[in-house]
N, C-alpha and C positions, 0 to 999 in steps of 0.2 A: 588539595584534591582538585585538580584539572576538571579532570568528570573519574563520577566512581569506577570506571574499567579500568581507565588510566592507572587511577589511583592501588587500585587492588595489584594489577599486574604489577608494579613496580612496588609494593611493597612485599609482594612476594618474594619476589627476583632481589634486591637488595636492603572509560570511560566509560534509563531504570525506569521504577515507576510503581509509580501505582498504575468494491475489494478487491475494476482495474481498467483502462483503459489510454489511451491519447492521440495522437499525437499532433505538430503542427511545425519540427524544424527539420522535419527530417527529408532528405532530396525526394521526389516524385518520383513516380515510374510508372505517370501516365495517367490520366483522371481518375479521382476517388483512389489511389493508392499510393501507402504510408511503404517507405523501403528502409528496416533496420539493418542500419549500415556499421563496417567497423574489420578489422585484420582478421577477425575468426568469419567474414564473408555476410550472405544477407539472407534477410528473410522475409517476407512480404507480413506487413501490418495491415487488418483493416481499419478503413478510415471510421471517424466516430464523430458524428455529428455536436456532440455535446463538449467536443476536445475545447479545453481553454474557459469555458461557459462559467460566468459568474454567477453568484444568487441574484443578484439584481437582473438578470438578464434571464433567471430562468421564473424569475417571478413575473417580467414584464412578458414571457411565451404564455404562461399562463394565465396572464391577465385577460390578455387577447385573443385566446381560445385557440392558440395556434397548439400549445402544448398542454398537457393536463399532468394533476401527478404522478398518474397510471403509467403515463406514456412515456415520461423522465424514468421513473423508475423500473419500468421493461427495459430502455435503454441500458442504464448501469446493470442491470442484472444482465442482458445479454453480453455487456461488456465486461464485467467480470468471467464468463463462461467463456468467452474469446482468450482472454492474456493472463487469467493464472494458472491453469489446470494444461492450457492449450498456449500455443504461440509460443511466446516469449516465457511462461513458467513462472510468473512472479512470485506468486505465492505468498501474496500480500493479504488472501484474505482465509481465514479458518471457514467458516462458515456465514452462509447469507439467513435473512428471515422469510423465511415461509409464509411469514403473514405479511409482506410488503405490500405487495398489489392490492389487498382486501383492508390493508393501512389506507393506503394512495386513496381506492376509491372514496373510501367515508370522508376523506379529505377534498376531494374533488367534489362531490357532495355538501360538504359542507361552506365551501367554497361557495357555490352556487345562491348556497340559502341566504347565508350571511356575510360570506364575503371574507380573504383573511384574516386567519388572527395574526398575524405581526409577518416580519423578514425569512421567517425560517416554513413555513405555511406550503407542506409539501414538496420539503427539498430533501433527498437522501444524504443519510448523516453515516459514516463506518467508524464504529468507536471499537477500544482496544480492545484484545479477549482478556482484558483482567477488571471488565468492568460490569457490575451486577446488570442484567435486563429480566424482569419477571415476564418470561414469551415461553415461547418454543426452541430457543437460542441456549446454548450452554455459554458458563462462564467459567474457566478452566485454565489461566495465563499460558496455555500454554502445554501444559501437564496432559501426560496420561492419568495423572493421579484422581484427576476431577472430571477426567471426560464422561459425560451425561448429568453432569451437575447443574441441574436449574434452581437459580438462588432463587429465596423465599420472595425478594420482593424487590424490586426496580433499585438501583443506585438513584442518589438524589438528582445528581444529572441527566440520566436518564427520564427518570419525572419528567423535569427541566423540557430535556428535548421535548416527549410526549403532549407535553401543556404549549407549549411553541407551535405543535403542529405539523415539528423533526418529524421523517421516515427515517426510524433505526435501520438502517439497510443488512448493518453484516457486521460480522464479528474480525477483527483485522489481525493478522497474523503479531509476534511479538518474541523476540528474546524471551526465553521459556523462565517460566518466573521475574520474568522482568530484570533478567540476568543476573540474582541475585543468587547461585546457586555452587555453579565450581570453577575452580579456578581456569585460564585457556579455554575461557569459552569464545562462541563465536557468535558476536550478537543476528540477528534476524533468525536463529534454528530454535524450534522449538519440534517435540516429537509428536504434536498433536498438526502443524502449521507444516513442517519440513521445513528447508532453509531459502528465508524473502532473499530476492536478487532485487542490485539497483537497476531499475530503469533508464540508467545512462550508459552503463554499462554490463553487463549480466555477472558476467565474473567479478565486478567488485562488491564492497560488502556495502546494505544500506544502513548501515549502524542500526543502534537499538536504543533503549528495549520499544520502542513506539516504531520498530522497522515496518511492519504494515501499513502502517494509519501514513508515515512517512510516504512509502511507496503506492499508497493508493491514491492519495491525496493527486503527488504529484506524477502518476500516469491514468489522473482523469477516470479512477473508477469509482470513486463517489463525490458527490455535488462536495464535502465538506467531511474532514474527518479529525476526532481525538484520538490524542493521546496520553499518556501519562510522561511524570517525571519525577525520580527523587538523586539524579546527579547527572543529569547531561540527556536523559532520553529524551526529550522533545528537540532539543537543541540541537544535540547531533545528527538525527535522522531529518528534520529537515535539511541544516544544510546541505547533509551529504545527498541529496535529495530534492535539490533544486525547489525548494518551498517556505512557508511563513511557518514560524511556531511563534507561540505565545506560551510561556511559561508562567501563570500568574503568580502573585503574591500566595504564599499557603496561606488557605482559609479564605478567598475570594469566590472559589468553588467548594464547596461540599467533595469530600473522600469518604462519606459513607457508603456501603455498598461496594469498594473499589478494592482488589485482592490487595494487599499492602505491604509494602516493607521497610519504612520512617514516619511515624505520624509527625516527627519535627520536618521531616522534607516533604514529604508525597504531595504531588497533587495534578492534578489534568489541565489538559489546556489544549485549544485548538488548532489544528496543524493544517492547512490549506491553501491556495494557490497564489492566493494576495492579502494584503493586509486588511483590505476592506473586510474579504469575507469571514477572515478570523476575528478582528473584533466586533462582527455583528455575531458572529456565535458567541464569542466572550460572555459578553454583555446580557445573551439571553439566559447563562445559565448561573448567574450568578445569585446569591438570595443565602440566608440563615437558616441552617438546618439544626435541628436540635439533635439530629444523631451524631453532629459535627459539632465539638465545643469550639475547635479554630474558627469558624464562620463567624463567634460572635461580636470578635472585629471589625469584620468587615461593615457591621452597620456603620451607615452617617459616610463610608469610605470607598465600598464600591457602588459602582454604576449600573442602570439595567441595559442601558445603552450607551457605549461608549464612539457611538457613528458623529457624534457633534466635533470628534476630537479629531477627524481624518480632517488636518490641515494641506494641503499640500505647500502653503510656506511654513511648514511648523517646524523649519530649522531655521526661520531668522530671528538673530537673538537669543536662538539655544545655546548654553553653556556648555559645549562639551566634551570630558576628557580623555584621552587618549591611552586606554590601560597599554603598556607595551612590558608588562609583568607577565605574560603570559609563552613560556618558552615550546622548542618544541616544533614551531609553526614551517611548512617549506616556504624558501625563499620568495615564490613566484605566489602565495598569500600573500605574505608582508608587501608585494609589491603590489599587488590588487587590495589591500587595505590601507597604504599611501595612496592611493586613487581613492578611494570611497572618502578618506580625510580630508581630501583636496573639493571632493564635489561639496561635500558639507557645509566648507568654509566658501566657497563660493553660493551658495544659497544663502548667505547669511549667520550659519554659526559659528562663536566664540570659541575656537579651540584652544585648549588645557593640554598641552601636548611636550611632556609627557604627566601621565596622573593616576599611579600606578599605588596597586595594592602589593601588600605582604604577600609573595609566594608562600612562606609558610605557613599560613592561614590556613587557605584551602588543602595542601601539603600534607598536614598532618592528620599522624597512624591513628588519634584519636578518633578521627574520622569513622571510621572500619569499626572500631569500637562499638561506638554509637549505633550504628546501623548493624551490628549484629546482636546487640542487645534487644532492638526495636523490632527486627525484623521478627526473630522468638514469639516476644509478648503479643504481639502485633497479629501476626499469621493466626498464630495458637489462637485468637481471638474471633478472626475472621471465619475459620473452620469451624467454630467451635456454633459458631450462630446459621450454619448451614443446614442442621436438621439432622437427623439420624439416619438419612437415606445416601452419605456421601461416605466414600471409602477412606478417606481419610480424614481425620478429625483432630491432628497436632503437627506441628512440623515432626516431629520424632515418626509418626505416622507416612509424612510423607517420604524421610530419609530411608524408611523402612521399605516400601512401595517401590523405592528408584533401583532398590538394591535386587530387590527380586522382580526386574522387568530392568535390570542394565542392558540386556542387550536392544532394546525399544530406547532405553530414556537418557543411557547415555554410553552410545557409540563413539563421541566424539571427546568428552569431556564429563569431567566427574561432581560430586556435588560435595568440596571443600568448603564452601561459604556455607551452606547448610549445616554444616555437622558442626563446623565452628559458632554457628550461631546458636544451637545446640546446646554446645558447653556452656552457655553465659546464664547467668543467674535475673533475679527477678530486677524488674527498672527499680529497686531502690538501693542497688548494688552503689557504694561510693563508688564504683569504678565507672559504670554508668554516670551518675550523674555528675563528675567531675569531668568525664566527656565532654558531655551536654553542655553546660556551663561555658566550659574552655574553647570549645570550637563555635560554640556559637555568637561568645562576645567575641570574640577573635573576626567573624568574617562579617558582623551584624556593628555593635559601638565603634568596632577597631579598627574596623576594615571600611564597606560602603560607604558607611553613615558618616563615619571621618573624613571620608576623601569627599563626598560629596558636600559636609558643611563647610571643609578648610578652601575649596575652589569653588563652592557657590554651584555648584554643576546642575544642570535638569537629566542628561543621563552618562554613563561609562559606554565606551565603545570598542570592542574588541574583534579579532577575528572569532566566529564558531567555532570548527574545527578546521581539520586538518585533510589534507585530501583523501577521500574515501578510496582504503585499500582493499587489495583481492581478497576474499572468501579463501580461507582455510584452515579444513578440519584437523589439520595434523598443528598446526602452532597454533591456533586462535586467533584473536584477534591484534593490531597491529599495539602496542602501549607506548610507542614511544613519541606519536604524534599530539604536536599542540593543540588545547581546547580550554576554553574560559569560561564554562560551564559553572566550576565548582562554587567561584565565591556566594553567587546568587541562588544554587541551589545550597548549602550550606546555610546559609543564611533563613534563607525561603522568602526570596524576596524576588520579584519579578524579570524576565529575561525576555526580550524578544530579537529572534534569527530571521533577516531579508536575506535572500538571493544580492551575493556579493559579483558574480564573476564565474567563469569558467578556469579551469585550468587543463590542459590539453581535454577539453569535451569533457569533462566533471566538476559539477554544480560545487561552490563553496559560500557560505554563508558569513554574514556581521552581524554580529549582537550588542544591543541595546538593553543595560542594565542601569537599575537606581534604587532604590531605597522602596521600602515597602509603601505600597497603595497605590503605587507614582503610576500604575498603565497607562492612565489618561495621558500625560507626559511622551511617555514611552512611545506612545501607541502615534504622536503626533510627528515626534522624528523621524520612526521607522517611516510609515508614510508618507515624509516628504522625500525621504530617501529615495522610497520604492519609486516614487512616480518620479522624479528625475532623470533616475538611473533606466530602469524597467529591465533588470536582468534575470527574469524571470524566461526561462523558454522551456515549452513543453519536451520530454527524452524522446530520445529516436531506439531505444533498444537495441543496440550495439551489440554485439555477441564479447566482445573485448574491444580496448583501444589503445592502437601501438604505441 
């Protein structure tokens, strides 16, 4: 399994989860004006004071009373009001919070009295619509089926943010059920969101199911945004997306609260514009929840702050190997990930080259399996703790729902995963859990854990994806492009995507993967990468690119 799109398209035929602004590369056209350039012609962007703006830099505005939380978060809100509805159409974000401003203030207030509580202390956060906020805010991945559905009580994350001193800002658009739904779907459309465009280019697709948090992130409409992932959604939408994700180990965050489709895979993780600023959100949301039994790992193993770990030589002396198992990829990656190998080794790391896992690991249909077994129990579970006031209360419910409002829910594609998930019996099915079992020593003993004790390795390195293709309703999405998503989400073991490179003007990503707990590790390569390289550059909003 590549990532689960991948995977699903091609086993059909023979790449989930568990608001806008920028810019700064795009040619001028005359002070204070941004020009989205590209063969479908231009369109004038407004400029945005905050384009590029780190947390450390919007903590240091506010230190010195130049900027308050009030006044950050009017910004992002008028900047979402600019480029998804209007301008460019991104359509990265569902819905913003109502109660932002009157958040910001008590925050700025509190500020005053006592001064902040920690890195995150009045910075607007856009997390995914499949993620619980007890507000004024619906949590709906996506669906008609749950529009007006306010969950009982905050996701543990959520808390997290809250206790940090996060402005929950917005709910960010996403792959409608976290693409777990019919087959030829198209990731970024959801019927409650419409369909997210990349901000490098509008006509091509921002991958999924985290296409919001992806696209908001990186066109600068919230300080900092999650998303989810249970087979490539973090991973993909960033790269395709010109940004950081961090996929963590499952169970370093809490998935209570978070609409679900694998409790062996799901879990959230920060999506953002540098590595800095994602592992200072990492770190703040991590903690043992007892609604989450995966959490109970993590004690003694994660971090509250893993900011000690941003080395910028944290590649001399790193071991590390070079997956080249991963097919599929166009030529002009593999020649932009020969370049990332080469800077590596010149910073000082020990390359493994070649240090390659089993394609049929990830590969197999057992896969699909698993996740349709999970998703059933899983969903059914999640609805079922919603209260009596939500329209649907079973997946059967909700296949019920899509059927009578097809022309609203699915115009473009049908809900085949759904009903197949449907058919599957209870998780003690031996077909399930011979699944389970099988694909997960396979990509977890047989796979990482192997290749990283037989080479000694600190982490795997791979291309992301593949280059982000055009938006279309009529095939779907593209399946036959390379992505190295799967082992680590299979697994559920940590993954992290820098900004690798452009390919004719669209963002492509490299991921750094290892063995479960290893962020710290992870987190210290990635950033020495990022800072050497620095190919991070804010989209210019291209209407197309010839």
């Amino acid at each position: 399994m590549v990532d689960r799109r991948r995977f699903i398209a091609t086993t059909v035929v023979g790449g989930v989860g568990v608001a806008m602004g920028t810019t700064g590369c795009a040619p001028s056209d005359g002070p204070g004006s941004i020009v989205a350039t590209g063969s479908g012609g231009s369109s004038p962007i407004p400029p945005f004071e905050l384009d590029e703006i780190s947390v450390d830099e919007l903590q240091q505005t506010m230190e010195s009373g130049e900027r308050t939380a009030r006044s950050i978060t009017e910004l992002y809100l008028e900047r979402i009001n600019e480029m998804d509805r209007q301008g460019p159409e991104l359509r990265s974000i569902i819905e913003t919070n109502p109660e932002a401003l009157a958040i910001a203030d008590d925050l700025d207030a509190e500020r005053r009295t006592n001064g902040p509580r920690g890195p995150l202390h009045g910075i607007p956060v856009a997390i995914k619509d499949n993620i619980d906020t007890h507000d004024q805010m619906t949590t709906t991945a996506g669906s008609l089926a749950l529009e007006g559905s306010i969950s009982p009580m905050d996701s543990f994350i959520a808390q997290k943010l809250r206790s940090a001193g996060a402005i929950i800002l917005a709910k960010a658009n996403m792959s409608e059920w976290a693409y777990f739904r019919g087959l030829r779907a198209t990731s970024g459309w959801s019927a409650r969101g419409g369909q997210c465009r990349n901000p490098y280019a509008l006509d091509r697709n921002p991958c999924g199911s985290s296409s919001g948090s992806g696209v908001a992130a990186s066109a600068n409409l919230a300080a900092l945004t999650i998303g989810t992932e249970t087979g490539g959604s973090i991973m993909c939408p960033s790269s395709s997306n010109g940004v950081v994700g961090i996929k963590p180990t499952v169970g370093l965050w809490s998935r209570s609260g978070i609409i679900p489709i694998s409790h062996s895979q799901d879990t959230a993780g920060p999506m953002c514009r540098n590595v800095k600023d994602a592992t200072i959100l990492l770190g703040a949301l991590t903690g043992v929840d007892t609604r989450d039994s995966a959490t109970l790992p993590s004690q003694g193993k994660a971090h509250n702050d893993y900011t000690p770990f941003l080395d910028p030589a944290g590649l001399k002396g790193a071991r590390i190997g070079v997956a080249r198992s991963f097919t599929g990829f166009d030529p002009r990656i593999i020649t932009l990930f020969d370049e990332a190998i080469e800077v590596m080794r010149a910073e000082g790391a020990i390359i493994v080259d070649p240090a390659n896992l089993d394609a049929a690991a990830w590969n197999d249909p057992l896969s699909l399996v698993l996740l349709e077994y999970e998703f059933k129990a899983d969903l059914n579970a999640y609805l079922a703790g919603l209260g009596p006031n939500v329209r649907v209360k079973s997946l059967a419910d909700v296949i019920e729902f899509n059927e009578q409002h097809a022309d609203l829910e699915m115009p473009y594609f049908g809900q085949e995963r759904m009903i197949a998930s449907q058919a599957r019996g209870p998780l003690t099915d031996p077909e399930y859990l011979n699944a389970m079992s099988t694909i997960q020593k396979a990509n977890r003993e047989d796979g990482i854990d192997r290749l990283v004790r037989e080479h000694n390795l600190d982490a795997i390195v791979a291309p992301t994806r593949d280059i982000p293709w055009p938006t279309d309703h009529i095939k779907g999405d593209r399946s036959d492009g390379g992505s190295s998503a799967g082992p680590a989400a299979i697994a559920g073991y940590p993954d992290i995507s820098v900004p690798m490179g452009f390919v004719s003007g669209l963002p492509v990503g490299v991921s750094f993967f290892g063995r479960a707990w290893s962020e710290a590790t992870l987190i210290k390569v990635a950033y020495a990468y990022e800072q050497v390289t620095q190919h991070r550059r804010a989209p210019t909003f291209a209407e197309t690119l010839g």
